[in-house]
C-alpha positions as CSV (number, residue, x, y, z in Angstrom):
1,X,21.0,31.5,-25.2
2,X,18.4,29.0,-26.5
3,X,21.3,26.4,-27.1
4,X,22.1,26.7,-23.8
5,X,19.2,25.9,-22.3
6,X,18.6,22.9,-24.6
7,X,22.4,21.7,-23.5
8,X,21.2,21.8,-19.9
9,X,17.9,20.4,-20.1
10,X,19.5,17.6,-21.9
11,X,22.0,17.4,-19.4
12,X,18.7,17.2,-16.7
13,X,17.4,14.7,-18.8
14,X,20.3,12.3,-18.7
15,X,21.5,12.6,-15.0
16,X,17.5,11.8,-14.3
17,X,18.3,8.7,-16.6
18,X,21.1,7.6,-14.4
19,X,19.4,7.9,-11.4
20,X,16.6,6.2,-12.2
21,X,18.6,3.3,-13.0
22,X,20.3,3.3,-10.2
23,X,17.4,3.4,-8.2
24,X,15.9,0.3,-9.9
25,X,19.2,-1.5,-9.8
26,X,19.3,-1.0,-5.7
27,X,15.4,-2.0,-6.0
28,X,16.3,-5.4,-7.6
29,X,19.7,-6.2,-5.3
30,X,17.3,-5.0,-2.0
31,X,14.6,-7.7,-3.7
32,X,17.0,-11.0,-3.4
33,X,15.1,-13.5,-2.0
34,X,15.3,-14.9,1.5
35,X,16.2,-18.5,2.2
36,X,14.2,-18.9,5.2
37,X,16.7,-22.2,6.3
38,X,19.9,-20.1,6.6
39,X,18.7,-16.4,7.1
40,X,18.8,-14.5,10.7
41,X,16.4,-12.6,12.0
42,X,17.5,-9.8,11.5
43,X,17.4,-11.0,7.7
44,X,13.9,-12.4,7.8
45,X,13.0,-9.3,9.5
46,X,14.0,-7.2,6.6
47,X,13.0,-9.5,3.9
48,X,9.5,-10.0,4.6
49,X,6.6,-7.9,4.6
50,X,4.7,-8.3,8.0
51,X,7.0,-9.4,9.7
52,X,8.8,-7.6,12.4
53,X,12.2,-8.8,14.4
54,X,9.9,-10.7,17.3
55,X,8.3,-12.9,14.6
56,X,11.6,-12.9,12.0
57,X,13.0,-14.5,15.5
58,X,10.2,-17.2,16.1
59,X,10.7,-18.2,12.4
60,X,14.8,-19.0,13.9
61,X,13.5,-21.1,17.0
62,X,11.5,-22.8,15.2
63,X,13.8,-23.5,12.5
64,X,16.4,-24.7,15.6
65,X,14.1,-26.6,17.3
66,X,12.7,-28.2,14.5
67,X,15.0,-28.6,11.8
68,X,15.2,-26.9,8.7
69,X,11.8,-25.7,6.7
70,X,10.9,-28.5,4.0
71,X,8.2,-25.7,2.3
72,X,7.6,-22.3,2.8
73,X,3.8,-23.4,3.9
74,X,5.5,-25.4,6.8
75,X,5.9,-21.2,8.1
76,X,2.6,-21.3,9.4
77,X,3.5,-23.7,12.2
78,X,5.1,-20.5,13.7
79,X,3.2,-18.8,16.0
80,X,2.5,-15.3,14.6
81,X,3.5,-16.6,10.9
82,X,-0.1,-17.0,9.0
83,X,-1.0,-18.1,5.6
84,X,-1.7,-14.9,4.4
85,X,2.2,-14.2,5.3
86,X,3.3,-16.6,4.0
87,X,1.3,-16.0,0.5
88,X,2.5,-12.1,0.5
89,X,6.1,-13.4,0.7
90,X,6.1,-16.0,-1.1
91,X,7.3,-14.6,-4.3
92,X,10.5,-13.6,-2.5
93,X,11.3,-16.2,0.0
94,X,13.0,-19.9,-1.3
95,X,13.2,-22.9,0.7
96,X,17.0,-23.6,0.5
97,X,19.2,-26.8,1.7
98,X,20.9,-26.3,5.2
């Protein structure tokens, strides 16, 4: 009786493993970062903290109107986009060639 509930604990044990990789695998894929030149809204919206499909959509005017984005810092010449929006994405946004 003991041996079996050592089998199935380590059974518990190793199915928690797998899922817990999995889970951080998903984490790092969801974590790509966001090349704010060739990403849609919905894209933006999704990629960065703060920033909500009305704003992800400014970002893409802008970016039509204006050409592409030479630095992420350039963001702040959207209305709605601030520094401190900029610097909480920043880690996980890249300025990429159109």
């Amino acid at each position: 009786m003991l041996h079996r509930a050592t089998d199935t604990k380590s059974r518990l044990g190793a199915l928690l493993l797998v899922l817990l990789l999995a889970l951080a695998a998903s984490t790092a894929a969801l974590a790509a970062p966001v090349d704010v030149n060739s990403a849609d809204a919905a894209t933006l919206a999704a990629g960065m903290k703060g920033v909500g499909l009305a704003k992800a959509e400014a970002i893409v005017a802008y970016r039509d109107s204006n050409g592409p984005f030479k630095t992420l810092d350039e963001l702040t010449q959207v209305k709605g986009i601030g520094a401190k929006t900029v610097e909480r994405n920043r880690a996980n946004l890249v300025v990429g060639s159109p």
